[in-house]
TORTOR-524574 format. One line per 3 residues: their letters; for each residue x, y, z of C-alpha. Coordinates in steps of 0.25 Angstrom, whole numbers, plus 5000, padded with zeros to 4 digits. Layout:
a) X/Y/Z  ...
end
This chain:
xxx) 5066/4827/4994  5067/4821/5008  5054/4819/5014
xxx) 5055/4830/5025  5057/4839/5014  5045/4832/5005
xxx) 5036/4837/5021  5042/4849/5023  5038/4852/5009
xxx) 5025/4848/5008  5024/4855/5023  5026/4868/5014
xxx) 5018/4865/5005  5005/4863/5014  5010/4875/5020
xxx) 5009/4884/5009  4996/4879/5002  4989/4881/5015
xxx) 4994/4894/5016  4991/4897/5001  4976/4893/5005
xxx) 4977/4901/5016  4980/4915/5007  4969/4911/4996
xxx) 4956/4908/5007  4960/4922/5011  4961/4928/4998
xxx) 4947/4918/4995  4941/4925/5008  4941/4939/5004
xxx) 4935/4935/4989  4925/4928/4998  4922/4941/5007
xxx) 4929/4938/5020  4924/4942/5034  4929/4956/5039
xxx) 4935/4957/5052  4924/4954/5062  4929/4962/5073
xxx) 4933/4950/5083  4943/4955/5093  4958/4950/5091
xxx) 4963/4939/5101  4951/4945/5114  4956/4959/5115
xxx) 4946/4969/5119  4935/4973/5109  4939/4984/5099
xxx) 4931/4994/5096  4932/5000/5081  4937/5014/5081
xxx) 4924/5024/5076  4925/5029/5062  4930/5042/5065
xxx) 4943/5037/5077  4946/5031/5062  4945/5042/5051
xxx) 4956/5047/5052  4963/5037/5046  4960/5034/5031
xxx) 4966/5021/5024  4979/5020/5024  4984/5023/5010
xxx) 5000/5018/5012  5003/5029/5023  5008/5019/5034
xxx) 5011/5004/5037  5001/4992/5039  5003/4986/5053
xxx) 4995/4972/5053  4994/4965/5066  4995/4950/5063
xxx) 4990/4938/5071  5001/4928/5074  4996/4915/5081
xxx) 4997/4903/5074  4983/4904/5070  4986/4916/5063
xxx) 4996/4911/5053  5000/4911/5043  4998/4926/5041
xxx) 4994/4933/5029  5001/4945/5023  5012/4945/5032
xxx) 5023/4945/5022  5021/4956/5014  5023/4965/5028
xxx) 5036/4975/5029  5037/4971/5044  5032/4961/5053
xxx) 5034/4963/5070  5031/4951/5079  5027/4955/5093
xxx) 5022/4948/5104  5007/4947/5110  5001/4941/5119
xxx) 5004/4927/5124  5019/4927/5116  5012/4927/5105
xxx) 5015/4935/5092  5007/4944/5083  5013/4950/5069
xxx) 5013/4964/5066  5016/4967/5049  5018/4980/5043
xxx) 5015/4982/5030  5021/4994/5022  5026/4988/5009
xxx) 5016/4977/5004  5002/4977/5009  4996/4962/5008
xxx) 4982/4959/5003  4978/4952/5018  4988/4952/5030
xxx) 4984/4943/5042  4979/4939/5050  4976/4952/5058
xxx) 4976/4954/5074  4977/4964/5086  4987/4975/5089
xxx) 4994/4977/5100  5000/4988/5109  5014/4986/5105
xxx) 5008/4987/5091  5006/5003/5093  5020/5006/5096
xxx) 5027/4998/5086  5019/5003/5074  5023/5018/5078
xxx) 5035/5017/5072  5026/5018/5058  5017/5029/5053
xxx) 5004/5029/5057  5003/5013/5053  4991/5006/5051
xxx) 4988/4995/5061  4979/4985/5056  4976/4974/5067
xxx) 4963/4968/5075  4959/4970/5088  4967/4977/5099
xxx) 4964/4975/5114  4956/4988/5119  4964/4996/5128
xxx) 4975/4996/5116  4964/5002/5105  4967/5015/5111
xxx) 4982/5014/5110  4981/5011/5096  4971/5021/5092
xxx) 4980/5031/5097  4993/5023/5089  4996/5032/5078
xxx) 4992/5020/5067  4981/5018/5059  4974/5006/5066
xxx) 4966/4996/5058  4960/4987/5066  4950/4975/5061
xxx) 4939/4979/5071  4936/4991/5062  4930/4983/5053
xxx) 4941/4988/5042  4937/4981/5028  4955/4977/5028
xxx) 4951/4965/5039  4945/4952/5036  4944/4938/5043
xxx) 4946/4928/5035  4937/4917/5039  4946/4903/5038
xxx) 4955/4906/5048  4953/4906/5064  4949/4919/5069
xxx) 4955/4928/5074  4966/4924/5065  4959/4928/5052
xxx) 4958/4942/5052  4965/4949/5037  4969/4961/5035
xxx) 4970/4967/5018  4980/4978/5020  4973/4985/5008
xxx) 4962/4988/5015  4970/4996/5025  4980/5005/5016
xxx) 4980/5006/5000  4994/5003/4996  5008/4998/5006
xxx) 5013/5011/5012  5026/5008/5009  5041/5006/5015
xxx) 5041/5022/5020  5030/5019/5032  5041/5008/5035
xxx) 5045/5018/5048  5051/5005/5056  5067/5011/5055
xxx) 5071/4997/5048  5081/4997/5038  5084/4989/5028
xxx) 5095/4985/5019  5109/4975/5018  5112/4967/5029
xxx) 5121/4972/5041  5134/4966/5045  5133/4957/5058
xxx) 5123/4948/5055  5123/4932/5059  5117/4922/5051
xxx) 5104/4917/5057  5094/4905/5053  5082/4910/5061
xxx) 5079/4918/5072  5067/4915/5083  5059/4924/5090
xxx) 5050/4919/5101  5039/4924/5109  5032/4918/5121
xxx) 5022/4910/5113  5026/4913/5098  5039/4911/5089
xxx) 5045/4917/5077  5057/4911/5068  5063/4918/5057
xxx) 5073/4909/5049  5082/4914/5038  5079/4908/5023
xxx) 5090/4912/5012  5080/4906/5002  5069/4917/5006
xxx) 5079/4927/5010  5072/4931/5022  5067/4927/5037
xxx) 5056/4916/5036  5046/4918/5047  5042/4907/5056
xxx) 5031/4909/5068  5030/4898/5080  5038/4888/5071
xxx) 5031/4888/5058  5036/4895/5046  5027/4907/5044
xxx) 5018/4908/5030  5009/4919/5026  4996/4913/5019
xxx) 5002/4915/5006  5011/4902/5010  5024/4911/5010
xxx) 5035/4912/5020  5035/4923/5032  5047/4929/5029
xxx) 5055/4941/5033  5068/4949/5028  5072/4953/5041
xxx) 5070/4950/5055  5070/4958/5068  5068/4954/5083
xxx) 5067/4965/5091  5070/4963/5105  5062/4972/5111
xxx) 5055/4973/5126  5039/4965/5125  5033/4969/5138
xxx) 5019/4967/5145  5008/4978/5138  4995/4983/5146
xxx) 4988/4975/5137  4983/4959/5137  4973/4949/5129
xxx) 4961/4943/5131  4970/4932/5139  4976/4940/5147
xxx) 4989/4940/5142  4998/4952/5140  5000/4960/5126
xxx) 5015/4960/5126  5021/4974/5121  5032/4974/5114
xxx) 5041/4988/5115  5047/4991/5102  5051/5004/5106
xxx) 5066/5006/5111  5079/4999/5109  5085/4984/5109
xxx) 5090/4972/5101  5085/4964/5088  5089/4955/5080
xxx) 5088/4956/5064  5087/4943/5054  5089/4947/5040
xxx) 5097/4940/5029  5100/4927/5038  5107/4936/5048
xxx) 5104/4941/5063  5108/4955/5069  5109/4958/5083
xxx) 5102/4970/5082  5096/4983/5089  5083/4991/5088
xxx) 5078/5004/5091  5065/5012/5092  5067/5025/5098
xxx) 5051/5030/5100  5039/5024/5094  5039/5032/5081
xxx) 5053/5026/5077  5056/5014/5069  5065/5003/5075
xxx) 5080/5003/5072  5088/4990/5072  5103/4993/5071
xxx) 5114/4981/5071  5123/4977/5082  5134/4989/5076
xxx) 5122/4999/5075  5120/4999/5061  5107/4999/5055
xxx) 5102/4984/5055  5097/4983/5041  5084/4973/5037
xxx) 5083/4965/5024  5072/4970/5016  5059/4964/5017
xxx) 5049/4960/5029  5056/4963/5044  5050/4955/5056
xxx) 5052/4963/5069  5049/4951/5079  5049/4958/5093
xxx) 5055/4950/5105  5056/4951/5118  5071/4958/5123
x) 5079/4950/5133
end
């Protein structure tokens, strides 16, 4: 063994023993009795004010009727995540700053803790309405958007309701440390048939170019998703680290999506001032699909809000995914 090899190795292994401790003081805090959500607004959005018991009992506990929609933090603070392979789908959208933030949907496996957990935004609302009646969890949400999403058809769980599902785990730097247990939420994973996003899966079409990776880039964040024959799938980097969860595995995903789609100014800002980007995922344009090494100049479609996205192949055939996780990275169309 060379003695880059003998670094690079032991690189790894540092890597995946912090990143085992990491997944056992989590596990260690709840045996402790770890601190609940305490309420503190997410990123200096307006205060939230908890919903009264009865604008919320209507809506019992989730009993695998619908998908789990978790917004996750993404700055580097935030990483390495927890529970974000066991997702059925994870979007990338842009926020403020050219940052990212990570939505998963969970529908086939629900994980024991998923984080960590941060704030919706408005394009949030017209993506999930291609599924029925999701659950949204997330914390914290500017104030003139609460009553968009209290008239979303979703089933919001927000962290300022106090719900038992949320805890803070105490050695990380907050507001980067707030857990989600899934279990808490909905009894059992709902299952593929509330997987209402029109993706089809199946062999690969003809056409396809052999690819080693493909980058996606925001304003102030980046995203590189390199082909391994060994793992047999896409292996996640974010801002040029290779992405673990805090279980020390690999971010990986079967296939790939960019989605060029239009990301315009919203009515909506931060506590800095900047601009909540809205990303319109509604309508018609050009993707490109990673699976099994290859790349597809693609198309998608999304007719109304209530539809799931369509992705055909440059001859108008149905563009078939490879089984497993999908990544849906919006980026801006040129």
């Amino acid at each position: 063994m060379t003695k880059a090899h003998g670094q690079r190795g032991a690189r790894t292994r540092r890597v995946t023993t912090l990143a085992g401790l990491l997944a056992a003081a989590l596990t260690a805090s709840l045996a402790a009795g770890c601190t609940t959500s305490d309420g503190s607004r997410d990123d200096g959005r307006g205060q939230v004010l908890p919903p009264s018991p009865s604008e919320r009992a209507n809506e019992s506990l989730a009993s695998g009727e619908a998908v789990l929609a978790v917004k996750i933090d993404n700055a580097r603070a935030a990483r390495p995540h927890t529970g974000l392979n066991a997702a059925d789908i994870v979007y990338v959208e842009q926020v403020e700053g050219g940052l990212s933030r990570l939505m998963a949907v969970y529908a086939q496996q629900l994980p024991k803790y998923v984080g960590p957990v941060r704030s919706a935004r408005e394009t949030d609302l017209e993506l999930l309405r291609q599924f029925d009646r999701p659950m949204l969890a997330y914390s914290g949400a500017q104030r003139k958007l609460e009553p968009l999403i209290d008239k979303a058809p979703l089933q919001a769980r927000p962290a300022e309701d106090k719900h038992p599902a949320y805890f803070r785990y105490s050695k990380r730097p907050s507001p980067h440390n707030l857990y989600l247990r899934p279990h808490r939420l909905m009894a059992s994973p709902p299952g593929t048939d509330v997987l209402t996003t029109g993706f089809r899966f199946g062999a690969a079409p003809p056409g396809g170019k052999a690819v080693a990776s493909q980058t996606v880039r925001y304003p102030a964040a980046r995203f590189t998703f390199t082909w391994s024959r060994s793992h047999d799938r896409w292996l996640v980097a974010m801002d040029g680290k290779a992405a673990r969860t805090t279980d020390g595995k690999r971010v990986t995903a079967g296939t790939v999506i960019v989605q060029y789609v239009k990301v315009r100014a919203s009515a909506f800002h931060d506590f800095l001032g900047n601009n909540t980007p809205y990303t319109e995922t509604v309508g018609a344009g050009k993707a490109r699909v990673l699976r099994d090494g290859l790349a597809y100049d693609a198309r998608w479609k999304r007719p109304k809000t209530t539809s799931g996205t369509r992705f055909t192949t440059a001859a108008g055939k149905p563009m078939l995914f490879q089984h497993g996780q999908v990544w849906v990275v919006f980026a801006q169309a040129r």
